[in-house]
N, C-alpha and C positions, 0 to 999 in steps of 0.2 A: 651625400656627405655635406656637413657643415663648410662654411670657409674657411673654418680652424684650420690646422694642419695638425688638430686631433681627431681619431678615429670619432664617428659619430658612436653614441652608444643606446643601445636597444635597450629597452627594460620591460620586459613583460611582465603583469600581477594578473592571479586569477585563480582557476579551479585547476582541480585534478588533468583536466586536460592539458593546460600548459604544464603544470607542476612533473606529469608524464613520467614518476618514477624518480625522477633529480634526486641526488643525496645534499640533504639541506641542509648538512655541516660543510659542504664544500662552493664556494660561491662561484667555481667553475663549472659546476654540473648545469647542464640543462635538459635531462632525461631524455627520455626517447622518443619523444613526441614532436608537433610541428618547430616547436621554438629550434629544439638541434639542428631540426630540418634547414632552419632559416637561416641559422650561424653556420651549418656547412655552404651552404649559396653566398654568402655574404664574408666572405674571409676579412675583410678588412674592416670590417664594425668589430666593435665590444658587445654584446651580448651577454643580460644577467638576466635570468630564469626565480620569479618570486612567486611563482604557483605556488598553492599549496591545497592539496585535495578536498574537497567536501565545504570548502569556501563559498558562502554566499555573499551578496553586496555587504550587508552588515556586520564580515569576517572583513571585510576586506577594509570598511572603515574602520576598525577596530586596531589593526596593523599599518595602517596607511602614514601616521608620522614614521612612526618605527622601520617600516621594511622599504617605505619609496620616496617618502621625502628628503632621506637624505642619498639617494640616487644620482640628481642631476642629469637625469634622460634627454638625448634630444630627440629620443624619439619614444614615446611613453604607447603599451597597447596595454588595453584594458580588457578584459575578455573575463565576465561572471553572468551569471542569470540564471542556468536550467538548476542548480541547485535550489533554487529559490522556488522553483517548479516541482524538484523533486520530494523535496522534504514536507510538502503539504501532502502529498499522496502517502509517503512510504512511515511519515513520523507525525500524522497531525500537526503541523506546523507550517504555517500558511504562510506567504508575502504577497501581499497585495501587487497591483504595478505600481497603485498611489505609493508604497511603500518604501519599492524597490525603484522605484522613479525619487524620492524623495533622498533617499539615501545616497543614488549613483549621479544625485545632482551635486551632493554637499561631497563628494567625490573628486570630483570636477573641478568644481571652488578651489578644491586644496593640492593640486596638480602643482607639482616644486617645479620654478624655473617656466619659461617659455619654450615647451618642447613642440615639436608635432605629436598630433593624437592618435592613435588608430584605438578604434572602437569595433569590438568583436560581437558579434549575433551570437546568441545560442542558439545549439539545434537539438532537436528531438527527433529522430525516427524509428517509429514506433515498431517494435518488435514482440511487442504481446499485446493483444485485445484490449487490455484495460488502457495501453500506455498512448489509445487512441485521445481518450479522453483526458491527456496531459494539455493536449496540444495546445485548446483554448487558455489553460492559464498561461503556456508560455509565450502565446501571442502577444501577451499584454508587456511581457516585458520585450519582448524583439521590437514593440514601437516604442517604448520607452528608447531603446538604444540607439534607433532609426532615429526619433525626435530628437535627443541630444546629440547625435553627431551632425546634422542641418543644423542646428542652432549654433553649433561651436565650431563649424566647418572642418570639423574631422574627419578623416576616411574613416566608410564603415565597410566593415567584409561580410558580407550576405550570405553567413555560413547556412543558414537553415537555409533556405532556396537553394543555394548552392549543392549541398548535400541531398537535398529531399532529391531533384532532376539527380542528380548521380544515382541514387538509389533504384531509380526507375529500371534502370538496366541491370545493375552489380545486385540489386536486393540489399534491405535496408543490414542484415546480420552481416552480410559483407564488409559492411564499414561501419557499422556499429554494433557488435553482437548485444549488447545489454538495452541498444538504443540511446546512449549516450557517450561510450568513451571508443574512440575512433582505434581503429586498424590502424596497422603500416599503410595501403593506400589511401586512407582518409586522410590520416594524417599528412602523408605529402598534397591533398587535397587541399588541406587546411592554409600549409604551409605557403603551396602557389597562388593562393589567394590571398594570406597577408602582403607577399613580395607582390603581386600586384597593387596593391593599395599604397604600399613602399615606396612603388615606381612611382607613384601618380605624385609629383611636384605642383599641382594646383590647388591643394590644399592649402588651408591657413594652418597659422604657429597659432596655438593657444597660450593668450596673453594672463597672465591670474595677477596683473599689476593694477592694486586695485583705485587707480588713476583712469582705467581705461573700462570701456565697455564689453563685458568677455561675454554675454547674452547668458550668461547659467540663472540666475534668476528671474528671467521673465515670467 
């Protein structure tokens, strides 16, 4: 919690995975996925669910005045990439990391207010032959997101490790039958692993005062 004696307030932006269903006429829903998960753990935050499915970084700057700068997060999480992975395979339609790196930078830049960050991993686990060969282009963006949260001292939740070692035992359809949109148990996966990153008060506030040195352009 803030030292306000206002509830701190959560905002999540992202793909289908946060999005989890939500009915997007209604700014109390937050679908059925990790995010619900978080606001039933968390009674006493605000939580707003701004997923919205098939979203890649360049969906997401595209809506980013619109749907989160006028938020006011103090706790802003960011969670996009495997679409950005997907849509090269399934629609000829590629993003570089130089690209998705360039984009989830000018992202960053424009982060409303001085919130904390949490910074989400995409994962992949491969559940057909072909979707072995996703892995390498999504590698490119999971250091993308690794390298911006070190640079901006954000938490990052290490969903693809995290998920891949849970797979080893559950089997990857377990918790992700298509290879990308999580079970009920993944999802609480998910979810224990934002609220860890939650817990952890040694992070820095992301400062975007552009007075001070916030490191997004190095």
């Amino acid at each position: 919690m803030t030292s306000s004696a206002a509830p701190d307030r959560l905002v999540f932006v992202g793909d289908s995975i946060t999005d989890a269903g939500r009915d997007r006429a209604d700014e109390a829903s937050l679908g059925d996925g990790y995010v619900s998960l978080v606001a039933a753990d968390l009674p006493d935050v605000v939580v707003l669910n701004l997923g919205i499915g098939g979203n890649r970084a360049v969906d997401l700057e595209e809506r980013w005045e619109r749907d989160v700068a006028a938020t006011a997060p103090d706790v802003l999480t960011v969670y996009v990439g495997v679409n950005d992975t997907w849509r090269r395979f399934d629609s000829d339609d590629a993003t570089s990391a130089e690209e998705f790196e360039a984009t989830y930078r000018r992202l960053l830049a424009r982060v409303p207010g001085s919130p904390r960050l949490v910074l989400v991993e995409p994962f992949l686990l491969p559940v057909r032959d072909e979707q072995h060969g996703w892995l390498e282009d999504l590698d490119g963006k999971r250091d993308v997101v690794a390298r911006l949260a070190a640079e901006t001292g954000a938490a990052l939740v290490p969903l693809h490790s995290l998920l891949t070692h849970a797979a080893q035992d559950a089997g990857a359809a377990a918790l992700a039958p298509d290879g990308v949109h999580p079970t009920p148990p993944a999802s609480r996966m998910i979810a224990d692993a934002w609220l860890a990153a939650y817990a952890d008060d040694t992070q820095t506030i992301v400062d975007n005062d552009p007075r001070n040195d916030v490191r997004l352009h190095g």
